[in-house]
C-alpha positions as CSV (number, residue, x, y, z in Angstrom):
1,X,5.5,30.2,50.1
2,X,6.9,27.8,47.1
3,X,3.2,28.1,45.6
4,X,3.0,31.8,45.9
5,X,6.3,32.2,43.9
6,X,4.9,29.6,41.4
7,X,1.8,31.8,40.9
8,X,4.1,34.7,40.8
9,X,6.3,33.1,38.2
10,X,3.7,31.8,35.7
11,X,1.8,36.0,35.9
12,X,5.1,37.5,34.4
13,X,5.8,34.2,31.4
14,X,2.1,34.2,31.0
15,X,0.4,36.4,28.2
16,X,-2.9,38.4,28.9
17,X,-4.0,38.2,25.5
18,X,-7.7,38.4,25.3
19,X,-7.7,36.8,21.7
20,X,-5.3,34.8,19.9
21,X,-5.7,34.7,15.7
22,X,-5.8,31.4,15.1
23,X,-3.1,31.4,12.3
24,X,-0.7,32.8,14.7
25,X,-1.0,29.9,17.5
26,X,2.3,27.7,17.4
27,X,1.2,24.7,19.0
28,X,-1.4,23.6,21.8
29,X,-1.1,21.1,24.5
30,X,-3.6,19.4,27.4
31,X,-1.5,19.8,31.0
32,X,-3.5,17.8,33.8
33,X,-1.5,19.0,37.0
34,X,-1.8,16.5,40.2
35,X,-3.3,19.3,42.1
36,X,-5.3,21.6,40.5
37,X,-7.4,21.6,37.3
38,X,-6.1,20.6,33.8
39,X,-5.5,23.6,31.5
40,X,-4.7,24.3,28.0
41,X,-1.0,26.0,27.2
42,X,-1.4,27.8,23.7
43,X,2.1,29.4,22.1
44,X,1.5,32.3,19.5
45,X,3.3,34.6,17.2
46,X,3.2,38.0,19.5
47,X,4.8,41.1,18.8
48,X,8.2,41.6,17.5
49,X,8.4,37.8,16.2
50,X,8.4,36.7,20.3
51,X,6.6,33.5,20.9
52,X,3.9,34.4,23.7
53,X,2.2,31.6,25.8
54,X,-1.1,31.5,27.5
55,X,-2.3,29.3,30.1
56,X,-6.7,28.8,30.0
57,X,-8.1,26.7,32.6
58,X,-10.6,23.8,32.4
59,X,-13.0,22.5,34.6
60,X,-13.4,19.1,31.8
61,X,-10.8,17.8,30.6
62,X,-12.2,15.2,28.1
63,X,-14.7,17.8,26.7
64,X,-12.1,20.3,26.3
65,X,-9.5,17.5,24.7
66,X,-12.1,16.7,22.2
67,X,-13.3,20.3,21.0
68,X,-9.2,20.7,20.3
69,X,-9.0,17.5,18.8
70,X,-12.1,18.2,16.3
71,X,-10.9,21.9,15.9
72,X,-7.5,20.2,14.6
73,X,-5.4,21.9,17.3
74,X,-4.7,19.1,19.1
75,X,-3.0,15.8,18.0
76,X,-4.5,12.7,18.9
């Protein structure tokens, strides 16, 4: 029950945005949850001036930290 109002939770604060500009991202970090795979949190400019977040999973996490980390979205 406490996962399906996790899930539930992270829908509604979660954006659906299929593409993000890239001069309107915020900031992007690497999460590696204990149970589940590591995913990417972007935050972005969305309408209105609100700050929008979206969560992308990833099945690697090194590849994925180093195509951030060449890309220059991703501090080393």
């Amino acid at each position: 029950m406490f996962l399906s109002f996790v899930r539930i939770k992270e829908g509604f604060i979660s954006s659906d945005t299929p593409t993000i500009p890239r001069n309107k991202i915020k900031s992007v970090y690497l999460k590696s949850p204990m149970f589940s795979y590591p995913r990417v949190v972007v935050y972005f400019d969305g309408p209105e001036g609100k700050v929008l977040r979206r969560n992308i999973s990833v099945k690697y996490k090194k590849e994925a930290e180093q195509i951030l980390t060449e890309e220059g979205l991703l501090k080393s």
